[in-house]
C-alpha positions, 0 to 999 in steps of 0.5 A: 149770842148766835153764831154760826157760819154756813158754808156750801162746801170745803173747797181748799185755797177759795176764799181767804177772807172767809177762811180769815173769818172763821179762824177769827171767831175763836178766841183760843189758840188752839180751839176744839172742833167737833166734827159730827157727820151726816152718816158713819164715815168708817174709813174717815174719808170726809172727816180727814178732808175736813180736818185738813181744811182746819189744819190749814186754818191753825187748827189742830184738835178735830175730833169725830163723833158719830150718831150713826153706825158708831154711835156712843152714848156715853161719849158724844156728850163731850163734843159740847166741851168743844169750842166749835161743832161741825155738821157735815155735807151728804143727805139732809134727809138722813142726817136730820132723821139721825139728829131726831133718833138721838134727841140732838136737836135741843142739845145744839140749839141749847149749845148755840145759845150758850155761845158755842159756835156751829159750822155746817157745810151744805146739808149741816148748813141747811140744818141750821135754818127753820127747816129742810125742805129746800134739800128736797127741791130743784133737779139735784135734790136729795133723797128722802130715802128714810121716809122722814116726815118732819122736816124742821130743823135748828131754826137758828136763822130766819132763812133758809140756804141753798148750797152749790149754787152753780151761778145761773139766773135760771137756778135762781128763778127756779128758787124765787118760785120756791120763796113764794110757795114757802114766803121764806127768803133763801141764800143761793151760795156757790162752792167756796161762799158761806155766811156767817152769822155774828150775833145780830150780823150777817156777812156774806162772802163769795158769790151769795145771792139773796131769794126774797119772795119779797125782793131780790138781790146780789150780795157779792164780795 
């Protein structure tokens, strides 16, 4: 059974029935989280804000793992002991190309399959859909500073996601306009929203908007 959540950001005191979720999925009292960034955090700068926020949730064992700068071979194998994985925000471009250079891709997709759970917050949340194209679009768009040319990702779900979503309808026409280009559907997801995706369900909380190239709608909670 797949299940992930996708968030667009880490935003403390948000949205407590998201937060209420999330813990939910565990069914340990003390599960394990492996924290993977989008690049080397040296100063751990990202990862103590990340492992505050699941603090906060009860949750105490966050461990990094680095597939950059710091990357270790022989012990990044063990982050699939953990209960949960979690893939950060920064650039989508360069955190995929560094999933690509360390064959990671199969690994999570297997992990996923196998009934781990995976957590992504704007980029890693944008890693889990069939590609990251969408990272490239609009007028906040990253980077595709490493030349990458494949862009397909986890493909775990159907869509794709489109974080920080700042509420304007005109950001949601610019998307309808990239849903029919790509016939893709794509969750606009403000900063405190996520989604999350148990087995066959998809529950959405906070203000998510549904792009169809099909049809459109408001999925608020």
């Amino acid at each position: 059974m797949t299940t992930l959540v996708l968030l667009s950001d880490l935003v403390f005191q948000s949205n407590e029935k998201l937060d209420q979720r999330i813990r939910s999925l565990f069914d340990r009292d003390q599960p394990s989280i492996g924290y993977v960034p989008s690049c080397s955090d040296p100063n751990r700068k990202y990862f103590e804000h990340t492992r505050l926020y699941y603090n906060q949730l009860g949750i105490d064992t966050i461990q990094y793992y680095d597939l950059d700068m710091e990357y270790e071979e022989s012990k990044f194998g063990s982050i699939f002991e953990c209960d949960a994985i979690h893939l950060s925000g920064g650039n989508t471009f360069y955190f995929l190309s560094i999933l690509q250079k360390r064959n990671v891709l199969d690994l999570l997709r297997s992990y996923v399959k196998s009934g781990g759970i995976l957590i992504g917050v704007s980029a890693g949340s944008i890693l889990t859909t069939p590609t990251i194209d969408i990272a490239g679009y609009g007028e906040d768009a990253d980077e595709n500073e490493v030349g990458l040319n494949d862009m397909k990702a986890l493909g775990l779900v159907e869509f794709e996601f489109a974080p920080h979503w700042d509420g304007l309808e005109d950001t949601l026409n610019s998307l309808r306009e990239y849903t029919l280009v790509n016939s893709k559907a794509v969750y606009a997801c403000q900063d405190g929203g996520g989604i999350v995706i148990d087995g066959e369900s998809v529950e959405l909380y906070g203000n998510v908007h549904l792009v169809d190239y099909k049809e459109s709608g408001p999925f608020d909670e």
